[in-house]
C-alpha positions as CSV (number, residue, x, y, z in Angstrom):
1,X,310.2,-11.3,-34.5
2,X,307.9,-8.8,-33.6
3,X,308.4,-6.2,-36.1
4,X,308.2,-9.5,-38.7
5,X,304.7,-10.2,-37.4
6,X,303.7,-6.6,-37.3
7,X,304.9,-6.7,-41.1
8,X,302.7,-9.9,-41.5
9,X,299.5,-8.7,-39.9
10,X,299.6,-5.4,-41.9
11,X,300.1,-7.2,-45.3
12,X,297.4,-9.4,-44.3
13,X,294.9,-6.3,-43.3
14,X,296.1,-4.5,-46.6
15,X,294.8,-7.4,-48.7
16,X,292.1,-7.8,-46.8
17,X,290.8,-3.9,-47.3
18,X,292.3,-3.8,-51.0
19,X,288.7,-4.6,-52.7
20,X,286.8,-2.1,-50.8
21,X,290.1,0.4,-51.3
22,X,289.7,-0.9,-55.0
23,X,285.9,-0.4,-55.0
24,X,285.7,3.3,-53.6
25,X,283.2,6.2,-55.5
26,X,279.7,4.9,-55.9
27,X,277.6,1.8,-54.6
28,X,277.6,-0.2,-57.8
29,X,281.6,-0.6,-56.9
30,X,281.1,-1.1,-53.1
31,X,278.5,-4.3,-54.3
32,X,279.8,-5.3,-56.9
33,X,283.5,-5.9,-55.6
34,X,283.3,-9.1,-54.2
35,X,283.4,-12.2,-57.0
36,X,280.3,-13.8,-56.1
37,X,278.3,-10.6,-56.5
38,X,276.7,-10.0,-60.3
39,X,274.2,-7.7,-59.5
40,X,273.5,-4.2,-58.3
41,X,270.1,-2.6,-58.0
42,X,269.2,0.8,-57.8
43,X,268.6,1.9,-54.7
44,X,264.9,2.9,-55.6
45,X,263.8,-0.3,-56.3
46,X,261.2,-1.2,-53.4
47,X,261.0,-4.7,-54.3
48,X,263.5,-7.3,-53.9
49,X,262.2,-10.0,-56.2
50,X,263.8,-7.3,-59.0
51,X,267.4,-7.9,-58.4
52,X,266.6,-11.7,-57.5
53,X,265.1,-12.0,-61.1
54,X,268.2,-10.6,-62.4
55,X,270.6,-12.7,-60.0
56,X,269.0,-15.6,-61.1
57,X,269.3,-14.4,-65.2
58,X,273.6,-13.7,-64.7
59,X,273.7,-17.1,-63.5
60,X,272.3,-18.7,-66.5
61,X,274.3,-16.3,-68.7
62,X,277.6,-16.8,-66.7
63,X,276.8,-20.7,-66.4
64,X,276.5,-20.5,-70.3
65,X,279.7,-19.2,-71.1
66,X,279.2,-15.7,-71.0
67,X,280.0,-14.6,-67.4
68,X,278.9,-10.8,-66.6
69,X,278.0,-8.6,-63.8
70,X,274.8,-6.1,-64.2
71,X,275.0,-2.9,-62.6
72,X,271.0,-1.0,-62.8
73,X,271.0,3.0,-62.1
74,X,267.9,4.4,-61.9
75,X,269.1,7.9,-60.8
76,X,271.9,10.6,-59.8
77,X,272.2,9.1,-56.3
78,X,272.8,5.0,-57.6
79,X,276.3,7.0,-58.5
80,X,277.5,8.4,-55.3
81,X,280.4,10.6,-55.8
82,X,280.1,10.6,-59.5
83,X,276.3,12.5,-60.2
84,X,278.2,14.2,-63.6
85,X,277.8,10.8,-64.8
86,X,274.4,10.1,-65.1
87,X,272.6,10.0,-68.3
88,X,276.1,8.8,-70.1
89,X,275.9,4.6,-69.4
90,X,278.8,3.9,-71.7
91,X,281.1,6.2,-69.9
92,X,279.9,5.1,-66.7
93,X,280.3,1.6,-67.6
94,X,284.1,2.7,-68.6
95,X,284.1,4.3,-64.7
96,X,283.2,1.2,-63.3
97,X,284.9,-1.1,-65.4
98,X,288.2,0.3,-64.5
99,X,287.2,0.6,-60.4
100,X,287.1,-3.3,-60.8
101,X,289.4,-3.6,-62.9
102,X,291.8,-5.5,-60.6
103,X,289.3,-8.2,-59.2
104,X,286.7,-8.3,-62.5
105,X,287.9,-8.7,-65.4
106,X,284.7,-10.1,-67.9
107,X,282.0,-7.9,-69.0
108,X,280.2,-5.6,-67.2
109,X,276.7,-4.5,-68.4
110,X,275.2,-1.1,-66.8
111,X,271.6,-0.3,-67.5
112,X,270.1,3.4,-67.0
113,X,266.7,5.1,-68.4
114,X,268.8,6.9,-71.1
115,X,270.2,3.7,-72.6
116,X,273.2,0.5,-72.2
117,X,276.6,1.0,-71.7
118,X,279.6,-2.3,-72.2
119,X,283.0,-2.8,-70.5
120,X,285.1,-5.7,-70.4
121,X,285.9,-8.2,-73.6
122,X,282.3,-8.4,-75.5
123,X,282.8,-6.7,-78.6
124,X,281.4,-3.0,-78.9
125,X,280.1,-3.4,-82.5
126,X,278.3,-7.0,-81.6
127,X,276.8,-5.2,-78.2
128,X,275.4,-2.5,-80.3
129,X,273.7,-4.8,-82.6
130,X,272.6,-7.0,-79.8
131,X,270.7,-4.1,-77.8
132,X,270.0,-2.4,-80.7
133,X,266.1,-3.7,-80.3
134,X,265.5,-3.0,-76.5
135,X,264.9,0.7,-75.5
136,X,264.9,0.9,-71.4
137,X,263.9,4.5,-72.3
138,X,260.4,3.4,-72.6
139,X,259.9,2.4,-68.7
140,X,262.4,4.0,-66.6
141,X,261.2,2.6,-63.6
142,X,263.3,0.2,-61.5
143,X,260.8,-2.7,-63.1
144,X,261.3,-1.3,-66.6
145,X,264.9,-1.1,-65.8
146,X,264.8,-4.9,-64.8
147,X,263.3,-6.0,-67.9
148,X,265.6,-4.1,-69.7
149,X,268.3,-5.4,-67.8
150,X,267.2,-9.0,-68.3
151,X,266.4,-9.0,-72.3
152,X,269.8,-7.4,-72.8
153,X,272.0,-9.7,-71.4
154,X,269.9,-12.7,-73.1
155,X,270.3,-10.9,-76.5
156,X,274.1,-10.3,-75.4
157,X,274.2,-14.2,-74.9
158,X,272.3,-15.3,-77.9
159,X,274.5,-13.0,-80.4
160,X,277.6,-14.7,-78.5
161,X,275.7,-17.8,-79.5
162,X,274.8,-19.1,-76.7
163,X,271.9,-20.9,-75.0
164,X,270.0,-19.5,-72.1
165,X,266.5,-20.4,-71.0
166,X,263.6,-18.4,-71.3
167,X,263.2,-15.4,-68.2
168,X,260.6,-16.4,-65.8
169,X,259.9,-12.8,-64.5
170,X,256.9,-10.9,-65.9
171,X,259.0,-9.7,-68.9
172,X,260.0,-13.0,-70.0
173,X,257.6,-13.0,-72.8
174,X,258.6,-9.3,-74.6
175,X,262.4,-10.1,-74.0
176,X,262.5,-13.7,-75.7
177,X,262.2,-11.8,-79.5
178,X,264.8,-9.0,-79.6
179,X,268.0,-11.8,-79.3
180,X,266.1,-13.8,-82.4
181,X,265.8,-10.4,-83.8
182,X,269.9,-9.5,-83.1
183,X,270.9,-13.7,-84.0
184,X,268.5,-14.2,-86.6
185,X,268.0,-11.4,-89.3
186,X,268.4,-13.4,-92.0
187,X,264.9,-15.5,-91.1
188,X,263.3,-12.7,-90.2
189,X,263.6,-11.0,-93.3
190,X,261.5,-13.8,-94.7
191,X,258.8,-12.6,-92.7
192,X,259.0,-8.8,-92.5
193,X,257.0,-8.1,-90.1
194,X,259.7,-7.3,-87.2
195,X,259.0,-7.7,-83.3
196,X,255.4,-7.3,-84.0
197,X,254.9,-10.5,-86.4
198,X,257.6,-12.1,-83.7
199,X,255.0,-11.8,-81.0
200,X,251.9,-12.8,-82.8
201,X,253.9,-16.0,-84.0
202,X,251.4,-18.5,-83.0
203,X,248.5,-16.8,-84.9
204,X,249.7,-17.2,-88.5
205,X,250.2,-21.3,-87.2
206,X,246.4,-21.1,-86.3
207,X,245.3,-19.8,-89.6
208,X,247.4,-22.1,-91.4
209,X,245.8,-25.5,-90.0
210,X,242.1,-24.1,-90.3
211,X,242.8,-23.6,-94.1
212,X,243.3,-27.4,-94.5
C-alpha cells in the first residue's frame, strides 16, 4: 500500500508540473501555459492597461468564435533562451506553437516590431491577406505593439467573418478600417481611395447633404 500511494502521489505531482515542464524556453510559454491565459506582454511595457486592452480584445475574439492567444515581443530578452529568434515572428510563432502544443491547440498570434507571425488552424494564406494592411513596423514600442496586436486579431476575426465590437483603447479608431479593407475589397474598389478615403468617411457624407 505504500509503494501504491507513493506511485499515486508522484503521478499526481507529474501532472501537476507537466505544463510548466511543457512550457519551458522563454516567458511567452511560462504565461501562456495555463488555459485561461491569452495574453503575454513584453516585459518592457511599463503600463499595465496595455495587456488589459488586449485581454479584454481575445475575449471578444474568442467569445466570437475565433479563440486565440496573443503573445507581444518587443525585444531579444521577451524570448529567454531563444534570442536567435528575434526578428523572425513566423518561426517564433512555430517555436511557441509547438511548446503548447499539448495544452493549446487554436491559433496563436505573435506580434514583434519586424512583423506577425500565425500557428495553430487559421489559414496561412487568409492571415496574410488579413494583416496585409497593418505594419507594427511603424511604432515598435510596446503601445505600437498593442495596437498592432489589437487591429490584427480584429482583421483576423472579420476575414473569418466574424463580429467583434469596435476597440476602446486609443487605437480603436486607426484599427477599425484595415479588416473592412481585408473583408471588403470588393466595395472598396468602388471608392479607390484605400485607408485614407476609409478614415475621412464622414466627410464625403457632409458634402453630400450641403449640395441638396
Amino acid at each position: 500500500m505504500i509503494v501504491l500511494r507513493r506511485v499515486v502521489l508522484g503521478l499526481i505531482l507529474a501532472l501537476a508540473l507537466a505544463p510548466q515542464a511543457l512550457a519551458d524556453g522563454d516567458p511567452a510559454s511560462d504565461i501562456l501555459a495555463p488555459g485561461d491565459t491569452r495574453v503575454y506582454m513584453t516585459l518592457a511595457a511599463k503600463d499595465s492597461s496595455l495587456e488589459k486592452q488586449l485581454v479584454k480584445t481575445t475575449q471578444q475574439v474568442t467569445d466570437a468564435g475565433l479563440p486565440i492567444k496573443v503573445a507581444v515581443i518587443g525585444n531579444k530578452t521577451d524570448l529567454g533562451a531563444v534570442p536567435q529568434l528575434w526578428a523572425k515572428p513566423q518561426t517564433y510563432a512555430r517555436f511557441l506553437g509547438s511548446e503548447l502544443r499539448f495544452i493549446y491547440k487554436d491559433t496563436l498570434l505573435v506580434v514583434m516590431p519586424q512583423g506577425f507571425g500565425i500557428n495553430g488552424p487559421y489559414g496561412q494564406p487568409k492571415a496574410v491577406a488579413a494583416l496585409a494592411g497593418i505594419d507594427p513596423r511603424k511604432d515598435p514600442s510596446p503601445e505600437g505593439l498593442t495596437a498592432s496586436a489589437d487591429a490584427a486579431m480584429r482583421a483576423l476575426a472579420k476575414a473569418d467573418g466574424l463580429n467583434v465590437g469596435s476597440s476602446s483603447g486609443g487605437g480603436g479608431s486607426s484599427s477599425l478600417p484595415l479588416p473592412l479593407i481585408a473583408a471588403g475589397v470588393m466595395v472598396l474598389a468602388g471608392i479607390g481611395g484605400g485607408i485614407l478615403v476609409l478614415r475621412s468617411d464622414g466627410k464625403p457624407k457632409k458634402k453630400a447633404r450641403s449640395g441638396r
